[in-house]
Residue frames relative to the residue before (quaternion, step in Angstrom):
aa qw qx qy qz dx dy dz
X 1.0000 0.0000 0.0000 0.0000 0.00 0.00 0.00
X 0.0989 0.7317 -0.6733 -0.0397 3.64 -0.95 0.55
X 0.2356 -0.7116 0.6595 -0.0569 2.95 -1.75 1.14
X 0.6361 -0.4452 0.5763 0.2550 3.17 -1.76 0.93
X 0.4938 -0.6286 0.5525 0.2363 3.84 -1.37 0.86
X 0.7687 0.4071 -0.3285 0.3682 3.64 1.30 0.09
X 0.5647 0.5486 -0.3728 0.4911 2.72 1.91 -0.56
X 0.7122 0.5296 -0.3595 0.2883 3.55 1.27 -0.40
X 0.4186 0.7279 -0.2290 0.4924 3.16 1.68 -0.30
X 0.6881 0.4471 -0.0695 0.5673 3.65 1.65 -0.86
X 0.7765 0.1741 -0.1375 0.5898 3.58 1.31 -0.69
X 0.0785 0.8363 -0.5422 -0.0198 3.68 0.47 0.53
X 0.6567 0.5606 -0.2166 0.4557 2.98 0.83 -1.65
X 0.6018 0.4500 -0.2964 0.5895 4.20 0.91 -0.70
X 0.4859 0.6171 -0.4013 0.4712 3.79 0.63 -1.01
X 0.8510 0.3243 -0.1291 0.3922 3.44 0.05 -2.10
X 0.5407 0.4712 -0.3988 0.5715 3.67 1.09 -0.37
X 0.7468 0.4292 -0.3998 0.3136 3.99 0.34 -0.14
X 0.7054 0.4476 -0.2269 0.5006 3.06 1.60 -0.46
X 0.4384 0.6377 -0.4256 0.4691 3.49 1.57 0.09
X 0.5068 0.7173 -0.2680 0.3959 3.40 1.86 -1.56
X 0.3707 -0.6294 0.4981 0.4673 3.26 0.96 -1.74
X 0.1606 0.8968 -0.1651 0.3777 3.16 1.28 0.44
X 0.0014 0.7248 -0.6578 -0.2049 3.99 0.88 0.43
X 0.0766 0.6594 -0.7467 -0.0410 2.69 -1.67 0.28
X 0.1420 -0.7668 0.6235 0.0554 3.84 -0.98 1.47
X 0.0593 0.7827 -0.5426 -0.2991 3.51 -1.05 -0.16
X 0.4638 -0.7272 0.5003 0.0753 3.23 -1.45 0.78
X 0.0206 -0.7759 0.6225 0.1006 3.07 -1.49 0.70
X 0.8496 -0.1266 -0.1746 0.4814 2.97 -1.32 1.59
X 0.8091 -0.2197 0.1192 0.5319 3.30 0.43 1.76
X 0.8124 0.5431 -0.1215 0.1737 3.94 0.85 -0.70
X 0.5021 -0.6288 0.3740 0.4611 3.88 0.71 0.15
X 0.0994 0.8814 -0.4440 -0.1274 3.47 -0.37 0.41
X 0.7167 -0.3723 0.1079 0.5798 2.58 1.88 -1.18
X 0.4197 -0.7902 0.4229 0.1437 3.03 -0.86 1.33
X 0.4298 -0.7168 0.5360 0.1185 3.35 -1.20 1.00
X 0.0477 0.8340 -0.5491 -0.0258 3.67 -0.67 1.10
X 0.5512 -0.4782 0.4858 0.4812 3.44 -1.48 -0.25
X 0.5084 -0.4450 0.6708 0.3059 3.53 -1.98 0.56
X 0.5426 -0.6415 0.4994 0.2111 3.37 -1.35 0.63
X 0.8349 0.0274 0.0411 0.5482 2.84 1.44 -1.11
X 0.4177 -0.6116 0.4430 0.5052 3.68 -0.05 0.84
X 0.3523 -0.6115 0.6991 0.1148 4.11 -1.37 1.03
X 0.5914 0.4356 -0.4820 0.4777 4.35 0.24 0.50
X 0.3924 -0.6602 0.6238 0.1454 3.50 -0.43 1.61
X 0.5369 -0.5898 0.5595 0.2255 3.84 -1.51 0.32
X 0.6110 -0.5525 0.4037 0.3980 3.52 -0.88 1.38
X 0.0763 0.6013 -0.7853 -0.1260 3.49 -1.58 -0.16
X 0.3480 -0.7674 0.5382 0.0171 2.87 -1.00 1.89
X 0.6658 0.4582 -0.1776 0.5615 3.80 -0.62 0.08
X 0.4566 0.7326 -0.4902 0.1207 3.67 0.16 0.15
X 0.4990 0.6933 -0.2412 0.4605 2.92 1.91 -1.02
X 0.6400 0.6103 -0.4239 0.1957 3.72 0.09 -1.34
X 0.8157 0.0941 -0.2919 0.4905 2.82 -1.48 1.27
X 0.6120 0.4856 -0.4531 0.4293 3.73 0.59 -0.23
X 0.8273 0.3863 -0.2734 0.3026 3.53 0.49 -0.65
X 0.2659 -0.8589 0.4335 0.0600 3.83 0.41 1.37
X 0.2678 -0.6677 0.6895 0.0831 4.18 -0.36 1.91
X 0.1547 0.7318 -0.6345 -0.1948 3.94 -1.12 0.79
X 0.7764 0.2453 -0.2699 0.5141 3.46 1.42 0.90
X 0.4055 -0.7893 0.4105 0.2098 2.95 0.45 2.09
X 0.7990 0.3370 -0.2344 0.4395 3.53 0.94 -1.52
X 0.1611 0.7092 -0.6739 0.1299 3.98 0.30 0.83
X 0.6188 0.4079 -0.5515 0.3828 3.69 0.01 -0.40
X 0.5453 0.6726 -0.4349 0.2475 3.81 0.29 -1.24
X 0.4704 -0.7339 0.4239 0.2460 3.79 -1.01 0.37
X 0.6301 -0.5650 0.3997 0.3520 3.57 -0.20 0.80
X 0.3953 -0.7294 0.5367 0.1536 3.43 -1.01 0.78
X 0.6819 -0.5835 0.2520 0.3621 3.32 -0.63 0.34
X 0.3562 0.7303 -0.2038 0.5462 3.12 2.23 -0.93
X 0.9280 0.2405 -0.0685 0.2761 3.22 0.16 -1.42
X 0.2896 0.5553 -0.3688 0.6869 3.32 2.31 0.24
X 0.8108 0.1694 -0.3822 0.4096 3.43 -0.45 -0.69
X 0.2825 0.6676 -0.5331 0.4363 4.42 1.24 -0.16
X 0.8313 0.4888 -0.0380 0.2619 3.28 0.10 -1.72
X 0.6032 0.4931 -0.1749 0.6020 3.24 1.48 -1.20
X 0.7871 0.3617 -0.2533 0.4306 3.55 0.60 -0.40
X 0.5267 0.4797 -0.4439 0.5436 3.48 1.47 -0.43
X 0.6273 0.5776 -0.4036 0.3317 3.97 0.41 -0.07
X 0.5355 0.6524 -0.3410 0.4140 3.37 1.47 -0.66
């Protein structure tokens, strides 16, 4: 298949589904080869590795989500003065 650099610019997403197909696919400018689009031998996105973190990351206030007491708004409000 060869395409026009605007029409390719307009169908990438079809482009990449034709060459996933197996599909060559070249595109051209003004009538000319420029360049030809191939598959990756191999997909290049290494596999998650879950867990890398553990034990490295240290909680020193289990309750941080919880909502401030009223105590500890008015703590706060006054340490700002």
């Amino acid at each position: 298949m060869q395409v026009s650099v605007a029409d390719a610019k307009n169908k990438l997403p079809e482009l990449i589904k034709a060459v996933e197909d197996g599909e060559p696919v070249t595109i051209c400018r003004r009538g000319v080869p420029v360049v030809d689009i191939v598959r990756t031998k191999e997909p290049t996105r290494k596999k998650r590795m879950l867990g890398t973190l553990k034990g490295k990351i240290e909680v020193l206030d289990p309750n941080w989500w919880k909502p401030m007491t009223n105590e500890e708004v008015e703590d706060f409000l006054a340490g700002r003065d």
